[in-house]
C-alpha positions in Angstrom: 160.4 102.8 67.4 163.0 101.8 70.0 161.4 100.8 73.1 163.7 102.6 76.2 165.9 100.2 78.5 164.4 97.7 81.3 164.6 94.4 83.1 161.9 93.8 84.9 158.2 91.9 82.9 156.0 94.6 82.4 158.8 97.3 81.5 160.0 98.6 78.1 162.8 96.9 76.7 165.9 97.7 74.6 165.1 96.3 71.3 168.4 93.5 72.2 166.1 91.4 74.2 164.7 88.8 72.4 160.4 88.8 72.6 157.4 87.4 71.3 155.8 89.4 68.3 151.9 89.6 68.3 152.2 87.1 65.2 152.9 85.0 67.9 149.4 84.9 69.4 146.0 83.2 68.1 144.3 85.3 66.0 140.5 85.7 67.0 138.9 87.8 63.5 136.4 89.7 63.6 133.5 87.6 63.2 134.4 85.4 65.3 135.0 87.5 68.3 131.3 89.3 67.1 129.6 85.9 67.7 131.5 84.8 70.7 131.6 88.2 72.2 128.5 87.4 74.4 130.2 84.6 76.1 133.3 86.8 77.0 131.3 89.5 78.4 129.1 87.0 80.2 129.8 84.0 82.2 131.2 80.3 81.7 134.8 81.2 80.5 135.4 77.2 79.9 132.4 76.9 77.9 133.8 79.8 75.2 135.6 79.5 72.0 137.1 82.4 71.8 139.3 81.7 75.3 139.7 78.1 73.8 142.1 79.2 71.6 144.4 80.1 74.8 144.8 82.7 77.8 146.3 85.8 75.1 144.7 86.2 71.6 144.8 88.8 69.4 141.6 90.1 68.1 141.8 90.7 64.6 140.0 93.9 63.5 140.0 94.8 59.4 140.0 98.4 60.3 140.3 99.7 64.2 142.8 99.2 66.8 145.4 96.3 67.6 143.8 94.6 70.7 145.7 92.1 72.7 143.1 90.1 75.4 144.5 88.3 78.0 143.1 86.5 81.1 146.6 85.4 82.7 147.1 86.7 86.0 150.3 87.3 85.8 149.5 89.6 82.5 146.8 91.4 85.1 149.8 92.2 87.2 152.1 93.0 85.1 149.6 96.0 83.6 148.6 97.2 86.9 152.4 97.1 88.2 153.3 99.8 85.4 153.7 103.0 87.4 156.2 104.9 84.3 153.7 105.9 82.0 154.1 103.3 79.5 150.5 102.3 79.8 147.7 104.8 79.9 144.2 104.0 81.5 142.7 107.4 80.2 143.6 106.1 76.6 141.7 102.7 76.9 138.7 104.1 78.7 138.2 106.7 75.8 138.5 104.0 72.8 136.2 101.5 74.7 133.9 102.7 77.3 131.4 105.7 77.2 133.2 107.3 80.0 133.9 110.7 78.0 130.7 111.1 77.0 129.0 110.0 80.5 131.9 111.8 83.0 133.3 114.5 80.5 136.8 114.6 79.3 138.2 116.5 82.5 137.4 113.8 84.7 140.1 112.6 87.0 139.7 108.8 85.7 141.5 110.3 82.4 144.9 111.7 84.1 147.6 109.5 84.0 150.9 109.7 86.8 151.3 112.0 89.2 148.2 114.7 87.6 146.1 111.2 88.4 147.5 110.7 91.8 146.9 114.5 93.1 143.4 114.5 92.0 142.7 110.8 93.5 143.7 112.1 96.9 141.8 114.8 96.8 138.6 112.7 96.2 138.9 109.9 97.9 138.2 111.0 101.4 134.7 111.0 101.3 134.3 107.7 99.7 136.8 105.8 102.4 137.4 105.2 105.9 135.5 107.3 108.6 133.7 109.0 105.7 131.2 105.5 104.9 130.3 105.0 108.7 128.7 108.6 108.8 126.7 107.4 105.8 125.3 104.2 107.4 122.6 105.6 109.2 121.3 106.8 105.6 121.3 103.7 104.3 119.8 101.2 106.7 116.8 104.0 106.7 116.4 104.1 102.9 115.8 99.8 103.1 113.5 100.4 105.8 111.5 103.5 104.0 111.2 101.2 100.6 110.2 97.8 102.5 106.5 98.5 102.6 106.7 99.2 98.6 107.5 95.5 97.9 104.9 93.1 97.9 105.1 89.8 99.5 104.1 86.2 98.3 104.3 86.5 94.9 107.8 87.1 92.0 109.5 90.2 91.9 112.2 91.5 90.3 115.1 92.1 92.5 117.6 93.8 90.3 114.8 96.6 89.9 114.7 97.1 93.7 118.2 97.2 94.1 118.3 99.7 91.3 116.0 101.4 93.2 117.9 101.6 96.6 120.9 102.4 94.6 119.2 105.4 93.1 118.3 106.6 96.7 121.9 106.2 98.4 123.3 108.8 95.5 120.5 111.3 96.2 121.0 110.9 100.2 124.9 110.3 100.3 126.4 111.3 97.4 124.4 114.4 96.8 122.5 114.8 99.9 119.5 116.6 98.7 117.1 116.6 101.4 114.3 119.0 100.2 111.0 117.1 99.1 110.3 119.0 95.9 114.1 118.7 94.4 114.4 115.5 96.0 111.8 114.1 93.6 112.8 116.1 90.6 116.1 114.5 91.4 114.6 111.0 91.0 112.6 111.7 88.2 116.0 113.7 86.2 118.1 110.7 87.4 115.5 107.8 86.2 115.7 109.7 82.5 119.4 109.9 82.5 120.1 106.2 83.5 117.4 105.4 80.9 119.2 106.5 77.9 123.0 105.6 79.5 121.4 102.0 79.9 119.7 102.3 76.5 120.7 99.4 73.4 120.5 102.6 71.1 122.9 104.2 73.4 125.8 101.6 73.0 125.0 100.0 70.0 126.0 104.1 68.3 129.1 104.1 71.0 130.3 100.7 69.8 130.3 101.7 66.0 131.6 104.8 66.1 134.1 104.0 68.4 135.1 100.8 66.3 135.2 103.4 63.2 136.6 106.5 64.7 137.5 106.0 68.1 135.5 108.7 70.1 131.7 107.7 71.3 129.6 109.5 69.6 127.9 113.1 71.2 124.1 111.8 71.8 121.9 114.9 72.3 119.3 113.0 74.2 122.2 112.2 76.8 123.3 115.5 76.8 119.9 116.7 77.8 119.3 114.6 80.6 122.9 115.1 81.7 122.0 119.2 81.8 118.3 118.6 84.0 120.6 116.3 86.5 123.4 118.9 86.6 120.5 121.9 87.0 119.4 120.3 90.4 122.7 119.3 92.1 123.5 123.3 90.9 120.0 124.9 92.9 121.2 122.1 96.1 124.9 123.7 96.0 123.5 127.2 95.6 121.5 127.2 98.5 124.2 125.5 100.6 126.2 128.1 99.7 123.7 130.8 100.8 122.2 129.4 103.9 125.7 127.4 105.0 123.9 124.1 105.4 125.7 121.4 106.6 125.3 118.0 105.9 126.7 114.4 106.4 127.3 113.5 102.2 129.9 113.2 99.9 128.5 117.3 98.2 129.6 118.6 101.3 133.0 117.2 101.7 133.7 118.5 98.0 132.5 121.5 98.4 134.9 122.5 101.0 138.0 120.2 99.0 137.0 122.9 96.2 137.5 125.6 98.4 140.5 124.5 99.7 141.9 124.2 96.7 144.8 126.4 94.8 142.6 126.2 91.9 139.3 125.8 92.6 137.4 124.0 89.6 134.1 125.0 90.2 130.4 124.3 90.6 129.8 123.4 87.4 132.8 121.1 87.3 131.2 119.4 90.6 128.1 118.8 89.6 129.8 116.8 87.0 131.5 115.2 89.0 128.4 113.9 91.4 127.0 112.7 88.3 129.7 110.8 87.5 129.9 109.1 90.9 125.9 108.7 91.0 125.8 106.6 87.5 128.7 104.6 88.5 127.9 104.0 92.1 123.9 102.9 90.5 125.0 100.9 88.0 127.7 98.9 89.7 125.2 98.4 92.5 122.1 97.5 90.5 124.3 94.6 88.8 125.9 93.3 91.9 122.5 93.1 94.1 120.6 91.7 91.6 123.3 89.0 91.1 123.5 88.6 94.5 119.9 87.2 95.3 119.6 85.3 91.6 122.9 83.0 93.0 121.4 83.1 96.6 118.2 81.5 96.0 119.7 79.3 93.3 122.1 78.0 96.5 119.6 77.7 99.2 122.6 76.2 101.4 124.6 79.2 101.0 121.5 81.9 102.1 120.8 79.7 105.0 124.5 80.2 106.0 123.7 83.9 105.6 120.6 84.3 107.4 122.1 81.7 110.1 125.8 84.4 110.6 123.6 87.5 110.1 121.4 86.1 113.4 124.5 86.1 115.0 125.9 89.1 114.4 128.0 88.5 112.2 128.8 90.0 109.0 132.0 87.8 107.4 129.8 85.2 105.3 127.9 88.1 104.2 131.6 89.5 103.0 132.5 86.3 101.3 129.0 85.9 99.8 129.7 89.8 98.6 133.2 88.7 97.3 132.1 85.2 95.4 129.1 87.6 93.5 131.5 89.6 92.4 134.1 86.8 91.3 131.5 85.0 89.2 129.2 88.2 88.0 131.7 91.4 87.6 129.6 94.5 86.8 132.4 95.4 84.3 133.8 91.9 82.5 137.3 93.8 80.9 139.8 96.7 82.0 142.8 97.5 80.4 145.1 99.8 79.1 146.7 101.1 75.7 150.2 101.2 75.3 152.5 105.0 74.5 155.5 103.2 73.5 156.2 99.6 73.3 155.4 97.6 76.4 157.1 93.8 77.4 153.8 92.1 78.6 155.9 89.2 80.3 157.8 88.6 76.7 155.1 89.7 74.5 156.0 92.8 72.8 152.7 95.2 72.5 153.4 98.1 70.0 153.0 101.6 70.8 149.5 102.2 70.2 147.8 99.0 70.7 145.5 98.3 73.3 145.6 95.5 76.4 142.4 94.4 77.7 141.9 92.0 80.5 139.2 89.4 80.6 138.3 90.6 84.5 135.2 87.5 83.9 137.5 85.1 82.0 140.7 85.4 84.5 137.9 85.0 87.5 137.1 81.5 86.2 140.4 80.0 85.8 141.0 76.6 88.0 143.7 76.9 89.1 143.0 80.2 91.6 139.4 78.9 91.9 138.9 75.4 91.7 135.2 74.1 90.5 135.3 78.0 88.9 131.8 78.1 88.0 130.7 76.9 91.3 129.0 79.4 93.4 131.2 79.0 96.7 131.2 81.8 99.4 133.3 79.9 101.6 136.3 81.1 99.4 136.7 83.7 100.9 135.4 83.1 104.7 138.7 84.0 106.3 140.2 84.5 103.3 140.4 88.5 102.1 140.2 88.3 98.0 143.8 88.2 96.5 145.0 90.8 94.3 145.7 90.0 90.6 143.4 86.7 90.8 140.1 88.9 92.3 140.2 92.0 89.9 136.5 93.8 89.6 137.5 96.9 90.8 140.7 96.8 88.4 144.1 97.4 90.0 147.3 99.4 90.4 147.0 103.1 90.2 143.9 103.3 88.6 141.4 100.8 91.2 138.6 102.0 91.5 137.8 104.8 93.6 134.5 103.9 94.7 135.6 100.5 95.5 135.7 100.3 99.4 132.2 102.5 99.1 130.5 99.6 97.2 131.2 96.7 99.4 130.3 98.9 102.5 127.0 99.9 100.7 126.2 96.4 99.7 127.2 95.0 103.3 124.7 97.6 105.0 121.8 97.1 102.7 121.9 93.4 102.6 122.1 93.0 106.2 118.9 95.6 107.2 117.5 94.0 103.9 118.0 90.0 105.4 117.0 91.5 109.2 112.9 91.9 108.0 113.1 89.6 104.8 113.7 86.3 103.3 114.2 85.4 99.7 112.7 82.6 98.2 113.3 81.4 94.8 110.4 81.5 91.5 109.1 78.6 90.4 111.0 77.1 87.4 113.4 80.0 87.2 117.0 78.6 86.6 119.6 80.6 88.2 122.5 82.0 87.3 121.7 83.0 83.4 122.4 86.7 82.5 120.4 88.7 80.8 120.8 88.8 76.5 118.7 92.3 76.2 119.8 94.5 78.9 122.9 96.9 78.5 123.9 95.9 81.9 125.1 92.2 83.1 122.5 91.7 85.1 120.8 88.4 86.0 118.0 87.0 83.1 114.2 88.4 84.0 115.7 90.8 86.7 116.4 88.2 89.1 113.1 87.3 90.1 112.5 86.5 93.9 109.6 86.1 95.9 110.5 87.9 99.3 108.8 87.3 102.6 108.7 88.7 106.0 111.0 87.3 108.9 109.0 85.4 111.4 110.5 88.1 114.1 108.8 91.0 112.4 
């Protein structure tokens, strides 16, 4: 193939111009990445083998796609910087995520260039800006209704409750269901489908056949518990379109983009669509909570800072403590993209057809953008807003993630009603900071297990 003209890293470039070949890079084979895989996807970068062997490697599969893994920054910027459809996001998601089968193949995540950018503006209003402050009244209320449930004195698992008030702000704010009846049906139809999308069974199938054939494989069971979610959002938006309820939540805003639009796509195409934004709004969270109070109460220091600015009315350490979770513990540990024509990846030539994944984990714990890496160290970013490129857990360039600004409002709001009636203490003989080896999800090992207490105040 000849690559078209460029001159800038991260462009295609006529074949004159003189770059590195992927025989250039260490080769990582296939049984070595198996074992060290774990270690890639999890934390402790320096302690791994496989990113030993340098920041770009080439991960050798017998049979499956070229993969190129990089944790450079530079290579992080260069990807995201591609705006002339040389790199697709759509293509990646759909070789190494379960996002077709989850979201469906006409969800907006999959367009590329300007298809991509017309459908992003027309969802993104309800997840930034004015939109989240209508929504914080919702929120602090859910802590305070599911406070009571939580014993006091004695371990508890804090990744569970922070599934939990995750799974409440996407009935209340993303679909806004407010009856009793549906509102529990809702739970119970949501609880099912996150089961089997959390599942080992679930992936373990998705990572095979995709390895083998490239597609994630149908799962009936999924597809059932996808259909009773999708049933309940329908009955919400049928009666809001019969009675014209109105209501402060991201359905609402939707269904009038719909029906402002030239080509309206649908109910059914919006239910979808909440479901989409409820798993990954309940995953993301659940991860980033529960990592949140396993590093706090390992780094009592750090959450008597917290409580200390929080008494003050202050919510910037609460940021930065929001900011160095996500650094070290990144729901998702890789993004990336897969090439449509030969791609210069700052003088490494990637094929047509091969795949670029960046190590979001890996390029988060190099030492020279975060000295003592491994460190858990809010003050990083006290003052400091997260730089782009070296802070990457919402990805970047075109395709960052939509729900971004939603989930650090969401966490700020929780944590800070949360931290106004409780205190965290740690477990006896629980280390910190180990994830989990079992669950599908990065979360922290035993579920982050806290013992919480009231605030003298209450």
């Amino acid at each position: 193939m000849t690559a078209s003209t460029g001159s800038e890293p991260g462009s295609p470039k006529a074949q004159e111009h003189s770059l590195r070949t992927l025989d250039s890079l260490p080769r990582v084979g296939i049984r070595d990445f198996a074992r060290d895989r774990g270690r890639f996807a999890r934390p402790g970068r320096p302690r791994s083998p496989l990113w030993g062997m340098g920041d770009t490697v080439l991960i050798d599969f017998p049979v499956g796609p070229t993969v190129v893994l990089t944790s450079d920054p530079e290579d992080a910027k260069a990807v995201f910087a591609n705006r002339d459809g040389a790199l697709s996001f759509g293509e990646m998601l759909r070789r190494f995520t379960p996002h077709e089968p989850l979201f469906g193949s006409d969800a907006y995540i999959f367009r590329e260039g300007d298809e991509h950018l017309k459908e992003r503006r027309k969802v993104a209003p309800p997840l930034h800006g004015k939109a989240l402050k209508s929504y914080e009244r919702a929120m602090v209320d859910i802590v305070l209704r599911r406070l009571p449930e939580w014993p006091l004195g004695k371990p508890v698992s804090f990744s569970q409750f922070g599934g939990q008030l995750a799974l409440d702000v996407m009935m209340t704010v993303i679909f806004g269901v407010s009856e009793p009846d549906r509102m529990r049906r809702l739970e119970r139809a949501m609880t099912a489908y996150n089961a089997v999308s959390e599942s080992a069974s679930f992936l373990g199938v998705g990572v095979l056949t995709t390895l083998l054939s490239g597609r994630w494989a149908a799962i009936p069971r999924l597809a059932r518990t996808a259909a009773a979610v999708d049933a309940i959002v329908l009955e919400e938006i049928a009666e809001r379109r019969r009675t014209g309820s109105r209501t402060d939540d991201c359905l609402t805003m939707y269904l009038d983009i719909d029906a402002a639009d030239e080509q309206p796509r649908g109910d059914e195409f919006l239910a979808r669509s909440m479901r989409g934004l409820m798993l990954a709004g309940y995953a993301a969270t659940t991860v980033t909570l529960g990592w949140l109070a396993d590093l706090l109460v390992d780094h009592p220091e750090s959450l008597a800072e917290l409580e200390a600015s929080l008494d003050r009315g202050e919510d910037d350490y609460l940021d930065a403590v929001i900011a160095e979770t996500l650094r070290l513990r990144p729901a998702l540990p890789f993004t990336g993209r897969r090439a449509l024509q030969d791609f210069d990846l700052n003088g490494l030539l990637v094929p047509q057809g091969a795949y670029i994944l960046i190590g979001i984990m890996a390029l988060h714990e190099r030492a020279e953008l975060y000295p003592d890496p491994l460190a858990f160290r809010p003050d990083r970013f006290v003052g400091a807003r997260p730089k782009a490129h070296s802070w990457v857990p919402f990805g970047g360039g075109a395709h960052y993630c939509l729900g971004a600004e939603f989930a650090l409002f969401e966490a700020r709001v929780l944590l800070r009603t949360l931290f106004e009636h409780r205190r965290l203490g740690a477990v006896a003989g629980h280390v910190g900071g180990r994830s989990s080896r079992t669950h599908p999800l990065p979360i922290p090992a035993g579920g982050a297990p806290v013992v919480l207490m009231a605030r003298p105040s209450c």
